[in-house]
FIZA-629324 format. One line per 3 residues: for each residue x, z, y of N, C-alpha, C, O, CB. Coordinates in steps of 0.02 Angstrom, whole numbers. Atoms other than C-alpha are relative to their C-alpha. Glycine has a CB too. Layout:
X Z Y X Z Y X Z Y X Z Y X Z Y ~ ...
***
This chain:
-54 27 -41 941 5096 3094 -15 2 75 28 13 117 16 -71 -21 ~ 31 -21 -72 837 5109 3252 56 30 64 82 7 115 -57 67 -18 ~ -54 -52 -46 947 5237 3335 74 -11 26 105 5 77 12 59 -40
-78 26 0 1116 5166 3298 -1 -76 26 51 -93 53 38 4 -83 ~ 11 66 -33 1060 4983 3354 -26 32 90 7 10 137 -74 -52 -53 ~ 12 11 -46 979 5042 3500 63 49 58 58 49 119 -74 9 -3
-68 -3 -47 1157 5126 3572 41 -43 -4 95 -29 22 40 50 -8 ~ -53 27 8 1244 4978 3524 -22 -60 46 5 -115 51 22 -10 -74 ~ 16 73 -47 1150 4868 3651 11 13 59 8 -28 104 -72 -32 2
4 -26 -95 1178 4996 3817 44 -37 24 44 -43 85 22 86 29 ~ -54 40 -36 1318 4889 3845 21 -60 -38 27 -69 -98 62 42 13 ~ 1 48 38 1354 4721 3850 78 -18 -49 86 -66 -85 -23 -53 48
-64 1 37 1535 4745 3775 -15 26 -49 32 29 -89 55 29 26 ~ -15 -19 86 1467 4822 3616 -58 -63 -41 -93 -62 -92 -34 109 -25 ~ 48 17 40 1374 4694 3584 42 -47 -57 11 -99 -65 -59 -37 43
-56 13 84 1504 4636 3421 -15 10 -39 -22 -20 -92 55 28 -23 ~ 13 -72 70 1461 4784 3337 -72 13 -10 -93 41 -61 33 91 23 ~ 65 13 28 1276 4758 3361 -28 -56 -29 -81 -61 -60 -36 11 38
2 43 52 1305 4598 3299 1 28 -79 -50 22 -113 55 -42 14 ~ -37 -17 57 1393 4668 3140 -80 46 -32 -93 51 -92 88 52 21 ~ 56 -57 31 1223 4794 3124 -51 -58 0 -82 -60 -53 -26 83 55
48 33 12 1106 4652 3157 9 -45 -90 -38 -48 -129 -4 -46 70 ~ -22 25 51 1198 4556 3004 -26 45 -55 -65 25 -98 70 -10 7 ~ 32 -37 54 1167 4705 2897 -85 -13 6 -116 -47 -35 22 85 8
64 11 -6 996 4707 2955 -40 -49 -46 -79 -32 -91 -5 -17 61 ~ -7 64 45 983 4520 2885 -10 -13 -57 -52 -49 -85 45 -20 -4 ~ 7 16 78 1043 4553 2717 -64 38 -5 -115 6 -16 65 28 -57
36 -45 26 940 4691 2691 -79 -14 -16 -113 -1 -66 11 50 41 ~ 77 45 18 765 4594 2731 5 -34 -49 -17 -16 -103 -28 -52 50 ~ -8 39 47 812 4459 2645 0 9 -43 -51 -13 -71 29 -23 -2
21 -35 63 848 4544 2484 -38 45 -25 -44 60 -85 32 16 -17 ~ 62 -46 17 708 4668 2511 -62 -65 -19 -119 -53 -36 -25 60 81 ~ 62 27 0 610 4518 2500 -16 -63 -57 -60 -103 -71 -8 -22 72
-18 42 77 682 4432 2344 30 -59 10 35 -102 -34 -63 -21 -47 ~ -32 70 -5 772 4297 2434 63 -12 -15 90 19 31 -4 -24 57 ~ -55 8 -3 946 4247 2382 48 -51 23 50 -104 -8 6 10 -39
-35 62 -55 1074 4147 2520 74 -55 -49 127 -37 -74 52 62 88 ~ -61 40 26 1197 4029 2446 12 -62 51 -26 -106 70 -14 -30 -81 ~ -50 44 -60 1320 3936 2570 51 -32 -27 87 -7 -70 37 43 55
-37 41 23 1415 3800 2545 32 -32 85 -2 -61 127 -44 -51 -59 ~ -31 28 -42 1559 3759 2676 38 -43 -4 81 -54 -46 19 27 22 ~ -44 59 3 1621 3619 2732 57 4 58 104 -35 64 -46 -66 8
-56 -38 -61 1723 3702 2882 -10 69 12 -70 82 20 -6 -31 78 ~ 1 -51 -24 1758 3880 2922 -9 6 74 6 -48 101 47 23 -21 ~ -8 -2 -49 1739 3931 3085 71 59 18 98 103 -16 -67 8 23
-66 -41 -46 1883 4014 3191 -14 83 2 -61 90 40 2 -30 95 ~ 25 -66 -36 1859 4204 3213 -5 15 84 -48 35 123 48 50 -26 ~ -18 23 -77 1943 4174 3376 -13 -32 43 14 -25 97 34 -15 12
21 49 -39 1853 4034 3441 -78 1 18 -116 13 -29 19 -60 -32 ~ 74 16 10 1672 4007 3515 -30 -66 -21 3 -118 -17 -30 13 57 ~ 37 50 39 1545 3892 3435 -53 -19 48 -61 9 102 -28 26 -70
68 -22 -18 1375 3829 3471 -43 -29 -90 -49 -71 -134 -31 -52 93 ~ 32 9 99 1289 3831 3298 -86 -27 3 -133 -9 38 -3 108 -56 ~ 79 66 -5 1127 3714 3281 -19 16 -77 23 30 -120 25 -118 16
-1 16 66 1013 3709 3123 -51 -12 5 -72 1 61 17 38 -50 ~ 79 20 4 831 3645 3075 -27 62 -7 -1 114 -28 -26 -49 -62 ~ 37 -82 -17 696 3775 3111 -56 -24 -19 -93 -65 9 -4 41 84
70 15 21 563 3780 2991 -28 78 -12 -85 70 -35 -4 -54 -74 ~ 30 -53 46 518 3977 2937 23 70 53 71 74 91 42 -1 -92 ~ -15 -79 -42 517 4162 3022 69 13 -31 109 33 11 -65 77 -20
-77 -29 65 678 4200 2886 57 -59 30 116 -49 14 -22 -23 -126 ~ -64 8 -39 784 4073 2998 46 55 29 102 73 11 -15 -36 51 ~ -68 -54 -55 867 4200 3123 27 40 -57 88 34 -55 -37 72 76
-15 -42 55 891 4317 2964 70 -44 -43 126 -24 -59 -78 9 -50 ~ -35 64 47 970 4159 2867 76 -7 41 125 6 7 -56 -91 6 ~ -12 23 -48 1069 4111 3026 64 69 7 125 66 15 -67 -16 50
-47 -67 -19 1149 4285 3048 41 38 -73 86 81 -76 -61 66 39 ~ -36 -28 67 1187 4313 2851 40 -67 14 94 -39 6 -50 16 -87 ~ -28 59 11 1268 4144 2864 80 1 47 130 -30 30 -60 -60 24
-64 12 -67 1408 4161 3019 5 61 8 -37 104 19 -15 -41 82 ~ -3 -71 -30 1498 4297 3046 39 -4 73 67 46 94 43 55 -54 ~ -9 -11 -84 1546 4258 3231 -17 9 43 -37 -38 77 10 -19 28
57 -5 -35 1471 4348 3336 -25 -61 33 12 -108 46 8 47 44 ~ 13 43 -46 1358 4243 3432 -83 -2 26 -122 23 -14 25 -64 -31 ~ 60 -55 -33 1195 4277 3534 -53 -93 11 -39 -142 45 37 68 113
42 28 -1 1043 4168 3502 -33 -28 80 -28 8 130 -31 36 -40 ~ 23 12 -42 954 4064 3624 -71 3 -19 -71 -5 -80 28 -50 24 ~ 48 4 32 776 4070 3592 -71 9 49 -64 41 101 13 47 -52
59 -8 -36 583 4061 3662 -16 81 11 -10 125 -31 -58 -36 -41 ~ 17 -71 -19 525 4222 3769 -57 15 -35 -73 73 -22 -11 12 72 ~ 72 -34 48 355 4243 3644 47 39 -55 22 87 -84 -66 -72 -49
16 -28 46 438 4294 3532 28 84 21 32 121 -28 27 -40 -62 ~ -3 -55 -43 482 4453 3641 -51 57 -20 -43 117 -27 -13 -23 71 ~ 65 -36 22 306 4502 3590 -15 35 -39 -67 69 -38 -37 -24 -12
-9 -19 53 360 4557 3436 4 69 -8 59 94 4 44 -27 -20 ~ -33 -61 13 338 4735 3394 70 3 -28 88 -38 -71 -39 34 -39 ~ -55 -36 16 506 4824 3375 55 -48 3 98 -36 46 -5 34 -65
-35 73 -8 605 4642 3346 8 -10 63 60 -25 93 -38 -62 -26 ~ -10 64 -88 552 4580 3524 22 53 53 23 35 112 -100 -50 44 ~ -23 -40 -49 619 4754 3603 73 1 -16 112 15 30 -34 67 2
-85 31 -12 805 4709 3531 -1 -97 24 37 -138 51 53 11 -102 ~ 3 101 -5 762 4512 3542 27 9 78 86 7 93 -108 -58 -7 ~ -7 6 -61 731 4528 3736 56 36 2 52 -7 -42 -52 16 41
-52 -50 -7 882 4644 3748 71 -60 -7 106 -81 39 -7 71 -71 ~ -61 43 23 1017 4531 3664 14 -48 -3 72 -67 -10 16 0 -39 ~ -20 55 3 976 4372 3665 -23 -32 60 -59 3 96 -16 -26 -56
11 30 -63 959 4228 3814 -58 -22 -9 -67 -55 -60 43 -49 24 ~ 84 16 25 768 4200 3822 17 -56 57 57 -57 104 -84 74 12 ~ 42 56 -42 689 4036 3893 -61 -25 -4 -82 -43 -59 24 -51 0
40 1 2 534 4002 3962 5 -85 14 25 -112 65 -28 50 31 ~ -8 75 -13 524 3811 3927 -54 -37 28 -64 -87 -7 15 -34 -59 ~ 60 12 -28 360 3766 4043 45 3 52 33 -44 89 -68 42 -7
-42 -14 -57 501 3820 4174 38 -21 18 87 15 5 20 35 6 ~ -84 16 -30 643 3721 4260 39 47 -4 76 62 -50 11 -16 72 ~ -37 -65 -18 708 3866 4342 15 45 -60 71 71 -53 -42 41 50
-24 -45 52 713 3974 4171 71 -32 -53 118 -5 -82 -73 14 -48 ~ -36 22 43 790 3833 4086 81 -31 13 125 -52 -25 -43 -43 -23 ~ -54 4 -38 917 3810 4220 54 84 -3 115 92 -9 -35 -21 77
-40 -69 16 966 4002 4208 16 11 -62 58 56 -68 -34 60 16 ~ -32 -20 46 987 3995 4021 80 -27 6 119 15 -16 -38 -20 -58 ~ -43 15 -9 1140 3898 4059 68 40 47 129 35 53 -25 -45 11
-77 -60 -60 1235 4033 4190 -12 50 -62 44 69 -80 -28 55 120 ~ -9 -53 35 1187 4162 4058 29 -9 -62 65 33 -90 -54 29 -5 ~ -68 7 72 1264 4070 3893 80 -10 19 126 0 -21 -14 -81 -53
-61 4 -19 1417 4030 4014 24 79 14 73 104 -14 4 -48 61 ~ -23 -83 -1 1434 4217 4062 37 27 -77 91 55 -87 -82 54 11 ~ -4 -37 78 1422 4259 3863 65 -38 -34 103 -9 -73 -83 -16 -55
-45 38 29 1539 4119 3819 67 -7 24 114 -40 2 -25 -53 -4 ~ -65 -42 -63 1667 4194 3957 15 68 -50 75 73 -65 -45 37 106 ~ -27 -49 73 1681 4343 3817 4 -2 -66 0 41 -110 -24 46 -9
-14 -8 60 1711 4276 3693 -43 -28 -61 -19 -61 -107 5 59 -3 ~ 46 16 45 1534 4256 3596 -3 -99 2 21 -139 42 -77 47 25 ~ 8 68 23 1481 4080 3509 -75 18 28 -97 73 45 19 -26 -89
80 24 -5 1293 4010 3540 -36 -43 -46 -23 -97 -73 -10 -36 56 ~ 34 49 36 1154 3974 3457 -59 -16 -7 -94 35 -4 11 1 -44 ~ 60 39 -23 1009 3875 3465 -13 -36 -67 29 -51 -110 13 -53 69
50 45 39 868 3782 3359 -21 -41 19 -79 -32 37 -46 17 -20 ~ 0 45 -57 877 3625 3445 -73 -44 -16 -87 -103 -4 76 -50 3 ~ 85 37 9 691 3583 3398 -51 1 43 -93 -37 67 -39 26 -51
40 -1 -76 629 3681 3521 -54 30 -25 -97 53 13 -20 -75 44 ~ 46 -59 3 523 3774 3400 -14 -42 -65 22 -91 -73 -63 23 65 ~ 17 23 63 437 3723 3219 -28 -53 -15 -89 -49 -5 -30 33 -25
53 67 -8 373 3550 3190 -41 8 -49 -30 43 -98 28 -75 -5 ~ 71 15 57 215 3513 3096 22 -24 -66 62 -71 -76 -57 -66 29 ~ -17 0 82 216 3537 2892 35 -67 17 90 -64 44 -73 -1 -70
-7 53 21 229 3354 2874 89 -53 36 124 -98 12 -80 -27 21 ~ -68 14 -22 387 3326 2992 73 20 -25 99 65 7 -2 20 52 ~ -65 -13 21 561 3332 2895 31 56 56 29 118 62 42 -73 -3
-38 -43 -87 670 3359 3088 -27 -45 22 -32 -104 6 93 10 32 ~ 16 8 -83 598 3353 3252 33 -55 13 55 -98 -26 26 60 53 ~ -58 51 -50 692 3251 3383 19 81 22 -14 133 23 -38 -77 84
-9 -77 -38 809 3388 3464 -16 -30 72 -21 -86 97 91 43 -5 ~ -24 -3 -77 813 3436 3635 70 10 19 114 29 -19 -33 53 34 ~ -85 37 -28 973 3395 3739 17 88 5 72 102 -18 10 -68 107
-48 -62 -20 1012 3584 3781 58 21 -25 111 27 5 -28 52 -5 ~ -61 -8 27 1117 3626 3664 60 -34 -7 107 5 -16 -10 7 -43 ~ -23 40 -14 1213 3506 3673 47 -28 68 101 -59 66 -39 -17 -15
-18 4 -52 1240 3496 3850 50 49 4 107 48 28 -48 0 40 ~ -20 -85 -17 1283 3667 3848 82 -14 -50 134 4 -23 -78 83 -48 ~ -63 -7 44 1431 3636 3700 38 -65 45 97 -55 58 -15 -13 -102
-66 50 -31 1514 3473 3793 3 7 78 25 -43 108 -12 -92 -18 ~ -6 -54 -78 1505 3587 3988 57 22 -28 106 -11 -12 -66 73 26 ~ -7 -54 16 1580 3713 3903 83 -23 -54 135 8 -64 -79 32 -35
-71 25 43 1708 3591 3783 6 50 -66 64 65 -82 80 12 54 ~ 3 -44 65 1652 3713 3607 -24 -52 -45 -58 -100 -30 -51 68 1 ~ 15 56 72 1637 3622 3432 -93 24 5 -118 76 25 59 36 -109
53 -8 46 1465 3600 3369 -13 13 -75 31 -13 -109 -23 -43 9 ~ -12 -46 67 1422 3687 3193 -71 -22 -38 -114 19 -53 9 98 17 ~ 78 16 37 1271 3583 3108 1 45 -51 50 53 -88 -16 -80 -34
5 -20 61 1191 3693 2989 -58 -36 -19 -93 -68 20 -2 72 -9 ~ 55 22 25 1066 3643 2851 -45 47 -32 -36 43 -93 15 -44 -39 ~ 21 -10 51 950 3747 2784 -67 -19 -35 -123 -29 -11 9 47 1
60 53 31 851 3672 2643 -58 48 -32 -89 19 -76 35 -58 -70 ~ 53 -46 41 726 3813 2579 -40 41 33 -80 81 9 28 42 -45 ~ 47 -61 -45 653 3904 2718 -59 2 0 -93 53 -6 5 3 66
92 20 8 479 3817 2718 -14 15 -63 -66 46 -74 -29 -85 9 ~ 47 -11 47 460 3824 2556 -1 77 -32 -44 98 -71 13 -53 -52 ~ 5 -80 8 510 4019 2541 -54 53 51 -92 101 44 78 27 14
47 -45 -54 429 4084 2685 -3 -24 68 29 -8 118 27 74 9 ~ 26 30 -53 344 3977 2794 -48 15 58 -66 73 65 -19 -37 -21 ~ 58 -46 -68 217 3991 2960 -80 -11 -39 -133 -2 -8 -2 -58 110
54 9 49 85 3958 2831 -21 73 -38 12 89 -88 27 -57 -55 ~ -1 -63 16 27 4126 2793 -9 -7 -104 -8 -65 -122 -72 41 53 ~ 12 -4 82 3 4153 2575 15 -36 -32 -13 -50 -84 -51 2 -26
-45 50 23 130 4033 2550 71 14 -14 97 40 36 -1 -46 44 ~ -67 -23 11 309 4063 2476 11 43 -56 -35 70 -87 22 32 55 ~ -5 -53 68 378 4164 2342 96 3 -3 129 -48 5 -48 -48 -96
-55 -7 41 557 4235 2287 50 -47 -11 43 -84 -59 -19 11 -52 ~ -50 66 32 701 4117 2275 76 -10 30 100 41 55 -39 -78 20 ~ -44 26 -24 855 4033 2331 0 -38 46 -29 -92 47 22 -18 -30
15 48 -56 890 3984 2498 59 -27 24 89 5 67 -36 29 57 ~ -53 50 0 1024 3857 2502 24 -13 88 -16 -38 128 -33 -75 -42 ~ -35 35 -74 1138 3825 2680 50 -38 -22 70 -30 -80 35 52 58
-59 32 -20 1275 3711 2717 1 -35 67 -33 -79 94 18 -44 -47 ~ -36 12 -40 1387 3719 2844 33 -57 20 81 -61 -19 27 31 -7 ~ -14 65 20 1436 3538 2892 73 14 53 81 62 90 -68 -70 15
-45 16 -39 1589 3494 2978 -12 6 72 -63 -10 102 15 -56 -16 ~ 43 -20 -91 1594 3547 3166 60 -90 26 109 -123 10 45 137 68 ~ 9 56 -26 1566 3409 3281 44 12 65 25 54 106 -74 -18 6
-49 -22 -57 1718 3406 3412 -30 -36 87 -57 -91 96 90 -37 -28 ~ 39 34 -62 1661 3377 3603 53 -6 66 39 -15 126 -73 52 23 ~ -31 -7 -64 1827 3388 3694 3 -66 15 11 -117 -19 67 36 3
-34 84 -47 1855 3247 3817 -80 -17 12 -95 -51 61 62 -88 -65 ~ 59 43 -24 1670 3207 3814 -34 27 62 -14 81 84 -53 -5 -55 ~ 34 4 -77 1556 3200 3981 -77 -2 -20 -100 -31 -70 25 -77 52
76 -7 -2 1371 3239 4007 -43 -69 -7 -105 -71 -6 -19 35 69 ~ 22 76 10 1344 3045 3985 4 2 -77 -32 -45 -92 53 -65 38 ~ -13 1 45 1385 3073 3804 -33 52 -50 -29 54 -112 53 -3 10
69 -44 34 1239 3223 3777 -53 -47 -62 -64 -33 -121 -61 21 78 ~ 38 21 68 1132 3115 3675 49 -47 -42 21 -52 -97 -74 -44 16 ~ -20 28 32 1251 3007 3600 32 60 -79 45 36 -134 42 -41 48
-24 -60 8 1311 3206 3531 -58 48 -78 -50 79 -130 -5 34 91 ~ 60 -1 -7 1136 3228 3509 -22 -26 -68 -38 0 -122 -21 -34 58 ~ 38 39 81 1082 3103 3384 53 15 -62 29 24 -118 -7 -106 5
-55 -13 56 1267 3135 3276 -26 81 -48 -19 101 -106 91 10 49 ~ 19 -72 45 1196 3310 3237 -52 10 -40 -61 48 -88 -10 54 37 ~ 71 14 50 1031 3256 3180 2 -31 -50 -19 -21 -107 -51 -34 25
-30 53 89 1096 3124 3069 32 48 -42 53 27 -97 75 -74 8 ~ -63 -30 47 1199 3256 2992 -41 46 -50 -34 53 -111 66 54 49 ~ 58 -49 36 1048 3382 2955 -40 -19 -14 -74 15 -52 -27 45 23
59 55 27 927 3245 2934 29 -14 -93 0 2 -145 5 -96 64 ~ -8 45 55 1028 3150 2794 21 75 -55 23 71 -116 71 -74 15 ~ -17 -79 62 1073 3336 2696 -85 20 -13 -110 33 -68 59 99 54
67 1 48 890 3355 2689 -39 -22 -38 -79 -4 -82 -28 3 10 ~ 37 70 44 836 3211 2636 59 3 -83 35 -25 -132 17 -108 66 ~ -32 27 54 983 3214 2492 -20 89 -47 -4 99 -106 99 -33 21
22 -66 38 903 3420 2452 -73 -24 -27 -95 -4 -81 -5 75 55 ~ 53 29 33 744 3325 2432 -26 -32 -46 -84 -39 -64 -13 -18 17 ~ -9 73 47 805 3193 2309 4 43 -60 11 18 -115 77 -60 12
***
């Protein structure tokens, strides 16, 4: 796919349709690798509308998960390491809004660059953890970005859950095996009328939402 992904990024108006190829991309790991996605919605999203889509981040097979899961377009926010990535981190850096979070200034420019993206159209999305917490941590605390960024901007929030990633294919190397990896889509969290005074109050509603679905995949 190489060839046909890497003309579909020369411009930022095709980037739809390199959505649509990254999606294939998606399944194709995924089931090369014996995993099978099952989604359970509790709201559709709009075709027509942008999002910002949130979910717990425990396993490399998120973004994969994340992109079989939504089909609207919508262009990841995500740490510049993982840039580093052979072949991955030469579309990663390409398509999606990198931030260097040691940085004000970087973390101040992801915000003109998801408003640019969210001026055409695309949804956003972020792992409001801020990166993988330690085995023993259910969810993190998030960070406010996302957040900020969806009640600026006046776009629903889109908690997802997924409950199987750690234990399919975790950062634990010789760990995981074959299976079912369960999402649900929860009800999107509406932010019109609210004010940047109302970021964490926003904040904690989304965690409770992906907190208490894990805890009831646990039971």
């Amino acid at each position: 796919m190489f060839p046909i992904l890497l003309i579909s990024i020369l411009k930022e108006e095709w980037y739809p349709f390199f959505f649509k190829l990254a999606r294939f991309w998606a399944k194709f790991i995924l089931i090369g690798m014996g995993f099978r996605w099952i989604i359970e919605r509790e709201q559709t999203p709009d075709p027509l509308k942008s999002y910002m889509f949130i979910a717990n981040h425990t396993s490399m097979a998120d973004i994969m998960l994340m992109l079989v899961s939504v089909k609207n377009p919508f262009v990841f926010v995500g740490k510049k390491e993982l840039a580093k990535i052979p072949l991955f981190g030469f579309f990663y850096k390409r398509t999606c809004i990198l931030v260097d979070r040691s940085s004000e200034k970087s973390r101040k420019a992801v915000f003109l660059r998801a408003q640019k993206r969210l001026k055409q159209g695309l949804s956003i999305c972020i792992f409001p953890e801020g990166g993988v917490p330690e085995e023993h941590i259910i969810l993190d605390d998030f960070k406010d970005g996302a957040f900020r960024l969806a009640v600026n901007h006046q776009i629903p929030i889109v908690p997802m859950t997924f409950a199987d990633n750690k234990k399919r294919f975790s950062y634990t190397f010789f760990s995981g095996g074959p299976g079912k990896m369960r999402v649900k889509i929860h009800h999107f969290l509406n932010t019109k009328d609210l004010t940047t005074k109302d970021t964490k109050t926003i904040n904690e509603q989304s965690r409770s939402v992906i907190y208490n679905q894990l805890q009831k995949y646990n039971t």
